[in-house]
C-alpha positions in Angstrom: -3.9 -35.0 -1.6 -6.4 -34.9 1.6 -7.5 -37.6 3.0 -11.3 -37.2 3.8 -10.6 -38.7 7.1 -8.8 -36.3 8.5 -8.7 -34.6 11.6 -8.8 -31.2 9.9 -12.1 -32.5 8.0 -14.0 -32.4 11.4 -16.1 -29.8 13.4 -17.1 -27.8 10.3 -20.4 -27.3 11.1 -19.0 -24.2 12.3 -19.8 -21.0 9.8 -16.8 -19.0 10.8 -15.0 -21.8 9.6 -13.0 -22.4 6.1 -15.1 -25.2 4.3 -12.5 -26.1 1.6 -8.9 -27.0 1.9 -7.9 -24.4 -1.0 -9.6 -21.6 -1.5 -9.5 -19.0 -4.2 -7.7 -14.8 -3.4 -11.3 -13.7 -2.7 -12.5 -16.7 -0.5 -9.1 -16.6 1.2 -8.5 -12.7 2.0 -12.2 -13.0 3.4 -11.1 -15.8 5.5 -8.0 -13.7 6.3 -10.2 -11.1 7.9 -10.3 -13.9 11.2 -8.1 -16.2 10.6 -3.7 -16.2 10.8 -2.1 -16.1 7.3 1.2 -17.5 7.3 3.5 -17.0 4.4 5.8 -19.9 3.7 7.9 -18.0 1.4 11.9 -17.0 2.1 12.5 -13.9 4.3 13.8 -12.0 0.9 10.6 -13.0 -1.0 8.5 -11.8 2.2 10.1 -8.8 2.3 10.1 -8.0 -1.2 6.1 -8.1 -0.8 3.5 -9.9 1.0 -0.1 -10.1 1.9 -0.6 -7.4 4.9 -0.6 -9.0 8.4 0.9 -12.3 7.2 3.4 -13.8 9.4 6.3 -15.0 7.8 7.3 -18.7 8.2 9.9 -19.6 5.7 10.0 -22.9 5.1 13.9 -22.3 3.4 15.8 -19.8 4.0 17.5 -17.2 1.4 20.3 -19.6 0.8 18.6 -22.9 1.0 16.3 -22.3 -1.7 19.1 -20.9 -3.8 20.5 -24.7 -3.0 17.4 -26.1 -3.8 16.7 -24.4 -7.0 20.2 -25.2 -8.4 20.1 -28.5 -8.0 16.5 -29.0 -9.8 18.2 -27.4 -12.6 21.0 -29.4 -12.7 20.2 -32.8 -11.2 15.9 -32.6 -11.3 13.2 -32.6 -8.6 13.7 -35.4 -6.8 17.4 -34.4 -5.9 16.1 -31.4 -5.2 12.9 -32.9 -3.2 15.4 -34.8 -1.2 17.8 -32.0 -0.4 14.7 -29.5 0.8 13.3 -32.6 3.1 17.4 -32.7 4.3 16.4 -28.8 5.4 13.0 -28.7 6.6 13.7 -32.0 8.3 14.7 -30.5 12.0 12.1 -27.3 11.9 9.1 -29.5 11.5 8.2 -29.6 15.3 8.7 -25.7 15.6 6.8 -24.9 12.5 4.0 -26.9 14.4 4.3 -25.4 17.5 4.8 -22.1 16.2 1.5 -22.2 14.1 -0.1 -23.8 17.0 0.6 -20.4 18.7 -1.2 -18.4 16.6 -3.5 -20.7 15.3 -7.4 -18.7 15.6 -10.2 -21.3 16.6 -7.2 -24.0 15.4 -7.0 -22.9 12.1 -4.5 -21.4 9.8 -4.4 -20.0 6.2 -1.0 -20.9 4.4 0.2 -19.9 1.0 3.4 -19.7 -0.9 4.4 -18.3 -4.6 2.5 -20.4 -6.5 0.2 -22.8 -4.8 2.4 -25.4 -4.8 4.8 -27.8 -3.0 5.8 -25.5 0.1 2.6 -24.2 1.2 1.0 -27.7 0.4 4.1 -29.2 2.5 3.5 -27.0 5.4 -0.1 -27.1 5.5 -0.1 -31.0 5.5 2.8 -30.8 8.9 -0.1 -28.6 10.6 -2.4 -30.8 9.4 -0.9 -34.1 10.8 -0.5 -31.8 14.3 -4.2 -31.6 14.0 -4.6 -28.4 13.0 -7.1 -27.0 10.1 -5.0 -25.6 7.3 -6.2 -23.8 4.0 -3.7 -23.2 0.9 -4.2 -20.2 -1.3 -4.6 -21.8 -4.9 -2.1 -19.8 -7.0 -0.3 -19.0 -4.1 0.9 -15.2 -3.7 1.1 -14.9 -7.5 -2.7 -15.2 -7.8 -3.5 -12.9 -5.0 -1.3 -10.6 -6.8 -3.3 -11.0 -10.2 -6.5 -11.0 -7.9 -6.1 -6.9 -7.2 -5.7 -6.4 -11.2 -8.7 -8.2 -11.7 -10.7 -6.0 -8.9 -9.8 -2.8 -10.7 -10.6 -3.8 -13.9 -13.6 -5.5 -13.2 -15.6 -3.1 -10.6 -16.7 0.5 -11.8 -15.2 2.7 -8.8 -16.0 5.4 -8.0 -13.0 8.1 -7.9 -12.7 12.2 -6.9 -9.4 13.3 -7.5 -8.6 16.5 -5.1 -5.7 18.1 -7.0 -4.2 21.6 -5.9 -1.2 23.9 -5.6 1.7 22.2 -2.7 1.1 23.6 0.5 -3.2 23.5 0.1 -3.6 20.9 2.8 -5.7 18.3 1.0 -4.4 15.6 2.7 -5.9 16.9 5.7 -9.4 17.6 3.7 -8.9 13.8 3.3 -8.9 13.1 6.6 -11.8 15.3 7.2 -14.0 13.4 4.7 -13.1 10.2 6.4 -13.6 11.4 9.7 -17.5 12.5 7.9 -17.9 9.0 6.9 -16.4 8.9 3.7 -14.0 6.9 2.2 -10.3 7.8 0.9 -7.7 6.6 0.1 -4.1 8.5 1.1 -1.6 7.4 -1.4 1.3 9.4 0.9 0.2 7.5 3.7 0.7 4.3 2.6 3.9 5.3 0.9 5.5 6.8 3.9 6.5 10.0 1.9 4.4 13.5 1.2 5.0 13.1 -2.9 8.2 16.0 -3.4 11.7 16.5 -2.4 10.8 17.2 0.9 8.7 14.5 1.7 10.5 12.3 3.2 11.4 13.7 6.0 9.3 13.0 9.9 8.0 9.2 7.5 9.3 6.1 8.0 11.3 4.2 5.2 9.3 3.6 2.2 7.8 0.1 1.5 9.1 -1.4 -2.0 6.2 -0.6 -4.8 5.2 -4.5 -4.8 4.0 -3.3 -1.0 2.9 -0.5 -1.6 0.5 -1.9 -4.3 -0.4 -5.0 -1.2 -1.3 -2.0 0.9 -3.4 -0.3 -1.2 -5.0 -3.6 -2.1 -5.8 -4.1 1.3 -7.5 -1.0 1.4 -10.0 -1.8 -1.6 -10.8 -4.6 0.1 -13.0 -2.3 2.6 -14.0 0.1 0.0 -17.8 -0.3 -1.4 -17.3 0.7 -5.2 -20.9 2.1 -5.3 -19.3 5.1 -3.4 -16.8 7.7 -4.2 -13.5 7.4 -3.2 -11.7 10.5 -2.4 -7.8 10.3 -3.6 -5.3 13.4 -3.8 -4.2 13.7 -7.2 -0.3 12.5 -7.5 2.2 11.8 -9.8 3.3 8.4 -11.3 5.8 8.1 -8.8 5.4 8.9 -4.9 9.4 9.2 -3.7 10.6 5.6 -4.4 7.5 3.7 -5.1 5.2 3.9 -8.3 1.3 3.7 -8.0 -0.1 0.9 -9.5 -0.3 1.6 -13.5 -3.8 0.5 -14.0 -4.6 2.5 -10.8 -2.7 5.3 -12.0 -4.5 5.3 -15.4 -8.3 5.4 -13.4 -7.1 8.4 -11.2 -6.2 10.4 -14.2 -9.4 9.5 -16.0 -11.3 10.8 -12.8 -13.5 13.6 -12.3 -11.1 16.7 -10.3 -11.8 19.0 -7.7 -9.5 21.8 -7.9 -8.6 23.1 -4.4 -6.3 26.0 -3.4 -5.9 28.7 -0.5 -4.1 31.6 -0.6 -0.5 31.6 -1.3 0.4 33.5 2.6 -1.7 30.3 4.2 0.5 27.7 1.9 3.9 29.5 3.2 2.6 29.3 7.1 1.4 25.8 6.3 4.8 24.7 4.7 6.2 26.6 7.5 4.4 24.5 10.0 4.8 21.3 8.8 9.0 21.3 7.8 10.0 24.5 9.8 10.5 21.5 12.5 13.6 19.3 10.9 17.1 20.3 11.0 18.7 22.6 9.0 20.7 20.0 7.2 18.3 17.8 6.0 16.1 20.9 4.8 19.1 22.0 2.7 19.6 18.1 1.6 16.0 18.7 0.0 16.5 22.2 -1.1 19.4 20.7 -3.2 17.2 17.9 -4.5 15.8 20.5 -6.4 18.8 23.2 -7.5 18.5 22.1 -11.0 15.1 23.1 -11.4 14.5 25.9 -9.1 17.9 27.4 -10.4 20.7 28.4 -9.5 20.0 32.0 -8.3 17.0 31.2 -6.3 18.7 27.8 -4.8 21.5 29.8 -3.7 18.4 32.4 -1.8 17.1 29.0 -0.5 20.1 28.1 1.2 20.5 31.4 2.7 17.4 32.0 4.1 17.5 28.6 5.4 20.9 29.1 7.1 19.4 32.9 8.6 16.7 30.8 10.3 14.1 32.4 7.3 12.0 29.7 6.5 9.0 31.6 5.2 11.6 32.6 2.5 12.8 29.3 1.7 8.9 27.8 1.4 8.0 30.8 -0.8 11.3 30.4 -3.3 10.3 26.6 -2.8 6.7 27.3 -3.9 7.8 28.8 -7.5 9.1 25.8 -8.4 6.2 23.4 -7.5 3.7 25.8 -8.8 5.2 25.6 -12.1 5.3 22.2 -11.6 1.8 21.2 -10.8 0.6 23.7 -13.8 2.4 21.2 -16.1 1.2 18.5 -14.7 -2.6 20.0 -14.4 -2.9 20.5 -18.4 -2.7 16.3 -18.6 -5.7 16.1 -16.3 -9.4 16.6 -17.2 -11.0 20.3 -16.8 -12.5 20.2 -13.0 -15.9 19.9 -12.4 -15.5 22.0 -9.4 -13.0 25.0 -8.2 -12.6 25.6 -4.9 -10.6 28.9 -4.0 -10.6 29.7 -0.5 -9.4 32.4 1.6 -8.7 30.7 5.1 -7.1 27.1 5.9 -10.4 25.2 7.2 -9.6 21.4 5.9 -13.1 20.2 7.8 -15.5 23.4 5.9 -13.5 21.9 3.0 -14.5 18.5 3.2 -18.2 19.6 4.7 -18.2 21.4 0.6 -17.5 18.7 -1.2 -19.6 16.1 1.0 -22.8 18.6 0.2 -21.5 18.7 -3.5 -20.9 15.4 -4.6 -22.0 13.1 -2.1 -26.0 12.0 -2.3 -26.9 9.0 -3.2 -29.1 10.8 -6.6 -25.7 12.5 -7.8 -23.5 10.6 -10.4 -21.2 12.0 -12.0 
């Protein structure tokens, strides 16, 4: 398909540069680290999922390749061939100057679903403008299977940090980062804080395919010969479900059980929702009613709407702490129990670095 002569052939003497044409999901996220992805996909498919910091460039849009992909099924390809040409016809000289804008040291990285006909399309157009273009082979579909293939084939290294709502261990997380370690926050990347009241201060949730993407792209900087420091969560973080392969590594892991007093979970539940309006604190209070009852839902509401809100985190807490002891008995018995009497993420993190993490201590 590539002509040897080619302009895009030239000048690679340079190391930075791509040496191939089509490289593999590993070969091509590297290269991704300096060069522009652009994602030839439709606007739906993009949003639906897509490779972080790729810019889309749909070659169709949402109803043109519903056009297109009709008529292969009903008339064949080269109908449908000629019909897509009929579309990407008068965006060919903005798709060239568009990559030419963003285009790193002249080159681009271009991919579509599976490797084929768009992204090989498009990358020939930047091509012909002189441009170096490299195709993902397997397209998005293969760097999806590429993340599967990382967890199953690498031994990582996990610490679950599980513990009571209200503890603070996403802070200790960020302490152990902030100490050189590596994490990974699951609520972060999900835009929500795992319960009924999570939601609320986060931006709107990605769709799980995302979510998955982003927590792909943060293995991509983890080294697995280290631990990994991960809150223990369920399946399901709000709307979006942690990978299942993930998910089944994380439970396998060795726990840390970490809780503070039940007065410093009240002023740290306090703190961190006393902030939002009334009405969407009663909108997750309600999320709830079922479980909490309807007794103690009813108390919720009214200590809400007196301005009480220790009351409403400690009727809050009964649930959850019933809650997470279910949940606790599918986990394995901690290898270490942390029970401490003031709210100090950074001594907490400080702990566990002295505990777990020399080089000479495997677990």
């Amino acid at each position: 398909m590539v002509n040897n002569n080619d302009s895009d052939h030239l000048n690679l003497e340079n190391s930075n540069k791509a040496s191939t044409s089509v490289l593999a999901p590993e070969s091509f996220l590297e290269e991704a680290e300096v060069f522009p992805v652009i994602d030839v996909r439709t606007p739906a498919e993009f949003a639906q999922g897509h490779i972080p910091g790729a810019i889309n460039m749909p070659i169709f849009s949402n109803e043109e390749r519903a056009v297109v992909g009709t008529l292969y099924k009903r008339e064949g390809r080269d109908a449908a061939v000629l019909k897509g040409l009929e579309y990407v016809g008068p965006k060919m000289a903005e798709f060239a100057r568009a990559a030419r804008r963003i285009a790193v040291d002249n080159q681009v990285l271009v991919h579509c679903w599976r490797g084929g006909m768009r992204s090989g399309s498009m990358a020939w157009l930047f091509r012909t403008v002189g441009l170096k273009a490299t195709t993902l082979e397997g397209g998005y579909k293969a760097y999806r299977a590429s993340f599967r293939k990382m967890l199953e084939e690498q031994k990582w290294r996990f610490m679950v940090i599980g513990g009571p709502t209200g503890g603070g261990k996403t802070e200790v997380l960020k302490e152990l980062e902030n100490h050189g370690e590596q994490m990974l926050d699951l609520e972060g990347l999900a835009n929500h804080k795992g319960s009924a009241f999570g939601a609320l201060g986060e931006e709107d949730q990605p769709t799980s395919e995302q979510f998955e993407n982003d927590i792909h792209a943060r293995f991509l900087k983890f080294n697995p010969d280290r631990i990994i420091w991960v809150e223990g969560e369920s399946h399901s973080i709000g709307r979006v479900y942690i990978p299942d392969q993930l998910f089944e590594l994380l439970m396998q892991a060795p726990l840390v059980m970490y809780d503070i007093d039940r007065k410093l979970r009240v002023d740290r539940l306090v703190r961190d929702y006393g902030c939002f309006d009334k009405e969407l604190l009663q909108e997750s209070v309600l999320k709830i009613q079922k479980r909490l009852g309807g007794q103690r839902t009813n108390e919720a509401l009214e200590a809400l709407d007196a301005g009480d809100y220790r009351s409403v985190a400690d009727l809050t807490l009964q649930y959850y702490d019933k809650g997470y002891a279910k949940s606790l008995a599918k986990r394995n018995e901690p290898v270490l129990v942390l029970k401490e009497m003031t709210d100090e993420p950074e001594n907490v993190a400080l702990k566990l670095i002295k505990q777990f993490s020399h080089e000479d201590n495997r677990y």
